[in-house]
N, C-alpha and C positions, 0 to 999 in steps of 0.2 A: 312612846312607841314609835318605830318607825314608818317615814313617811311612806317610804318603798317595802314593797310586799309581790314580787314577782318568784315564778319558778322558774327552772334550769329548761321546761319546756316553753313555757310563755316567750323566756327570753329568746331561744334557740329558734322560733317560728318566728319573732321578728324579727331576728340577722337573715333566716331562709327567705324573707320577705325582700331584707334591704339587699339582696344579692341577687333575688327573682329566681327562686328554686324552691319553692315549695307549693304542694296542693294538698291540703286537709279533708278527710273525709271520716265519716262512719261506715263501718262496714253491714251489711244490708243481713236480711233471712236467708242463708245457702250459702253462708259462709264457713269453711271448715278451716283443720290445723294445715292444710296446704294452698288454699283457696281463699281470696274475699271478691266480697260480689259489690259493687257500686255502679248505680244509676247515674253518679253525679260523677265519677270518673270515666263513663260513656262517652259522657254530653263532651267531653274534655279532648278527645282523643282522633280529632278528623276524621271519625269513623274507619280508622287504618287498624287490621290487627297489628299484636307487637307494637303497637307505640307506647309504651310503658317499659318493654323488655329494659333489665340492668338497669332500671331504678330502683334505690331505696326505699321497701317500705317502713316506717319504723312505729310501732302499735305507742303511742307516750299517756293512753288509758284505758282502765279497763281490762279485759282479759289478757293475757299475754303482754301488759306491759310493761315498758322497758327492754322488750325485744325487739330486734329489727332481723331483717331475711333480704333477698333479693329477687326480684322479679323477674322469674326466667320465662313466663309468659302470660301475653295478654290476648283476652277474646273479645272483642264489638260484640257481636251478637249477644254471648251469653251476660256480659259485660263483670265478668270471672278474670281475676286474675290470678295466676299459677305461682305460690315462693318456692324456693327452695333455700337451705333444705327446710324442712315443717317445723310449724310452730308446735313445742309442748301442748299446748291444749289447742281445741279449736277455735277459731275467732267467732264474734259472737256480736248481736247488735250493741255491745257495749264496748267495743274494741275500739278508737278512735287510732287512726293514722295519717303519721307524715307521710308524703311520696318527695320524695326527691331525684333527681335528674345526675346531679353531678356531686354534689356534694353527699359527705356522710357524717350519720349522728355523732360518732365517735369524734369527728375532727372538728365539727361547727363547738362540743364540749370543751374541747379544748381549748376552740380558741377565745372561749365565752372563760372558763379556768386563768388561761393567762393574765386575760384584761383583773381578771380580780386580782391577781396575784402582783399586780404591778403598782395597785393602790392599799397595800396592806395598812398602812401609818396615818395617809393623805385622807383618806375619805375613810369613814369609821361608820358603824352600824350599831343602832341603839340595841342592847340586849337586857334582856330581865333575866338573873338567874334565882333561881331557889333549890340550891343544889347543896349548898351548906348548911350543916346543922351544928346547933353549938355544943361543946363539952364545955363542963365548968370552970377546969383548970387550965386550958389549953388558948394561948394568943396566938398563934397563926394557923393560919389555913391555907390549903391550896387551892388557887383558882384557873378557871381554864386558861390554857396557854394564851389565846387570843384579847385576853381583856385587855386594857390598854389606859383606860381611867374608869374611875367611881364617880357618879355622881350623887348615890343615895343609897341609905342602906337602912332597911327597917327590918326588924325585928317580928317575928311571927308573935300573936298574942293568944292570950292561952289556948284560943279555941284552934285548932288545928285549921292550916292554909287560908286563916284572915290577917291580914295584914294593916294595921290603925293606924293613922298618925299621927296621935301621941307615940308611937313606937318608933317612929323612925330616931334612927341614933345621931349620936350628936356627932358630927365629921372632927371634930378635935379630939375623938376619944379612938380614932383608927384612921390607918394609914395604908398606903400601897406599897412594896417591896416589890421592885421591878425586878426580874429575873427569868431565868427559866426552871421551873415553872415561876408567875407572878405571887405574890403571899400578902396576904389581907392579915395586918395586926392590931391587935388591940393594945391600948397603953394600961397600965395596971391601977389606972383608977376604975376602969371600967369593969364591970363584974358581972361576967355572961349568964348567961337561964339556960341551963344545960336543956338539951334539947329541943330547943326552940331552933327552927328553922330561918334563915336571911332572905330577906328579898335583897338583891343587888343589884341594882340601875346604871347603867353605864354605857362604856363604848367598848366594841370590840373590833378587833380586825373581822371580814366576811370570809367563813369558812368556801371548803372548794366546795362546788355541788355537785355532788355525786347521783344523784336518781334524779328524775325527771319533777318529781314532789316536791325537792331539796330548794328553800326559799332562799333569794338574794335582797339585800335590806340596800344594797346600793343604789344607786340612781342609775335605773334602766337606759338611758340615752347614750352614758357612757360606757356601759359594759356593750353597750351593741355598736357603737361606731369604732368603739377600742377592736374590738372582737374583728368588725368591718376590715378594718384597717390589717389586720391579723391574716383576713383571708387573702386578703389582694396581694399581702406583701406575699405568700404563701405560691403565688401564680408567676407564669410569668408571660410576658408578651403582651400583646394589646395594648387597651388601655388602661391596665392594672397598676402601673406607675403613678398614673396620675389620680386614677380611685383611690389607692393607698393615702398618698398626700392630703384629699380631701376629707379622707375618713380620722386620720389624725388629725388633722385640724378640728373637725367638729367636737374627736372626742378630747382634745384639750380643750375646746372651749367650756365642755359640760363639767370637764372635769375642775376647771378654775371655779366654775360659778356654783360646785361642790363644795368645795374647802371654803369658798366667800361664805356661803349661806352654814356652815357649820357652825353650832353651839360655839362657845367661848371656852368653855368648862370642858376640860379636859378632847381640846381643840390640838392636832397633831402639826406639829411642827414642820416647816417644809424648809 
C-alpha cells in the first residue's frame, strides 16, 4: 500500500501554509446560506470591521463543500461574515473553512495538478485494482490508462472478494502490453475461472484531483514545494525570484530522494 495517503485539501492548506495565506475555521450556531459566524476569526481581525472584505472563503467540509464564495463583508461585533453570492444551502456547524487573502482555491489546484503532472513516469503510486473480471475464453484485458507495471496478480477464490495466496498467479503465465489503453495477457497455458475477479498490485501514474476528498499517493513534500515553486514563478516582483529558485530546489531534492527510495520492480526509468 502506499506510503503517502494525503488529500487535494490537506495538500492545498500546506502550500496556503508555505506562502502564509491561510486561516482555518469552523463555522459556529447562526451561521446561514449567506452568513458564517466565528469567534476564532474575531479573535483574528484587530478588532477592525471589513478586515476580511475579498477574501476567499472556501467551505473543503461538510455542508456546502467544495464551494467557495467571496467575502463582501465582515462584522467585529457580531463576528458574521457577509458571502456573496449565497451558498445553496446554509452553512452549518459542520461546515469547515479556508479563508484566504490573496490567493484562490481554483489556482492553489492547479498549481498542486501541475506538480503531479510533471512526475507522471519519475515517481509512481502503489495501486490495488479489482476491476477485472475473468471470462473463460478471452486473454486480454483492458486496464486503466495509468498503470505503468505489475507487480502481482491474484486471482479471487471461490468465495466472493477474498483473495489467498495460494491464488496469486504465477507472473510467467501473463504479461503487460504497453499501449493506449495498457492490456494485461495471458499466455495459453494458462486457463482463466470465468468469473473470478483480479487483484492487481502495481504502479500507477497519480491521477489529477479533482474534489477536495480526491487522494494523492505522491510524496507530499514534493507536490507542495513543486506547487511552491509554481506560485512564485506565477508572481512577479519582490522576492518571488528567488522563493521560486528555492522552492525548486527543495522540490528536486524530494523529488530525487523519490525515485532513489522507489521499489526496483517496475521502477520508472529517468
Amino acid at each position: 500500500m502506499a506510503v503517502y495517503s494525503l488529500t487535494l485539501a490537506q495538500l492545498r492548506q500546506s502550500l496556503s501554509r508555505k506562502i502564509h495565506d491561510l486561516e482555518l475555521f469552523t463555522c459556529e450556531a447562526g451561521s446561514d446560506a449567506t452568513h458564517f459566524v466565528s469567534s476564532y476569526m474575531a479573535a483574528k481581525d484587530a478588532n477592525v470591521d471589513d478586515y476580511f472584505n475579498n477574501w476567499e472563503a472556501h467551505v473543503y467540509e461538510g455542508t456546502n463543500g467544495g464551494n467557495a464564495r467571496q467575502v463582501a463583508d465582515w462584522d467585529h461585533a457580531t463576528k458574521k461574515g457577509t458571502v456573496a453570492p449565497a451558498f445553496a444551502n446554509a452553512l452549518d456547524i459542520t461546515s469547515k473553512i479556508e479563508l484566504r487573502r490573496e490567493t484562490k482555491t481554483a489556482e492553489l489546484n492547479d498549481f498542486i495538478n501541475e506538480a503531479i503532472d510533471m512526475v507522471p513516469k519519475e515517481i509512481q503510486a502503489d495501486i490495488v485494482n479489482e476491476t477485472i473480471a475473468l471470462v473463460a475464453v478471452t486473454r486480454e484485458y483492458t486496464l486503466p490508462l495509468t498503470i505503468f507495471s505489475i507487480d502481482k496478480i491474484t486471482m479471487e477464490s471461490s468465495t466472493s472478494g477474498i483473495y489467498k495466496t495460494e491464488d496469486v498467479i504465477d507472473p510467467r503465465d501473463y504479461g503487460l502490453l504497453r499501449g493506449y489503453p495498457p492490456k494485461l495477457w495471458f499466455k495459453d497455458r494458462y486457463v482463466p475461472t470465468a468469473d473470478r475477479h483480479l487483484r492487481i498490485e502495481g504502479r500507477a501514474a497519480q491521477k489529477r484531483l479533482e474534489t477536495d476528498a480526491d487522494i494523492c499517493f505522491l510524496p507530499p513534500a514534493y507536490i507542495i514545494f513543486q506547487a511552491k515553486m509554481l506560485y512564485h514563478a506565477s508572481r512577479a516582483g519582490g522576492d518571488h525570484r528567488q522563493l521560486m529558485l528555492a522552492a525548486q530546489a527543495m522540490a528536486d531534492r524530494c523529488r530525487n530522494e523519490a525515485w532513489a527510495q522507489a521499489p526496483g520492480v517496475g521502477k520508472a526509468q529517468r
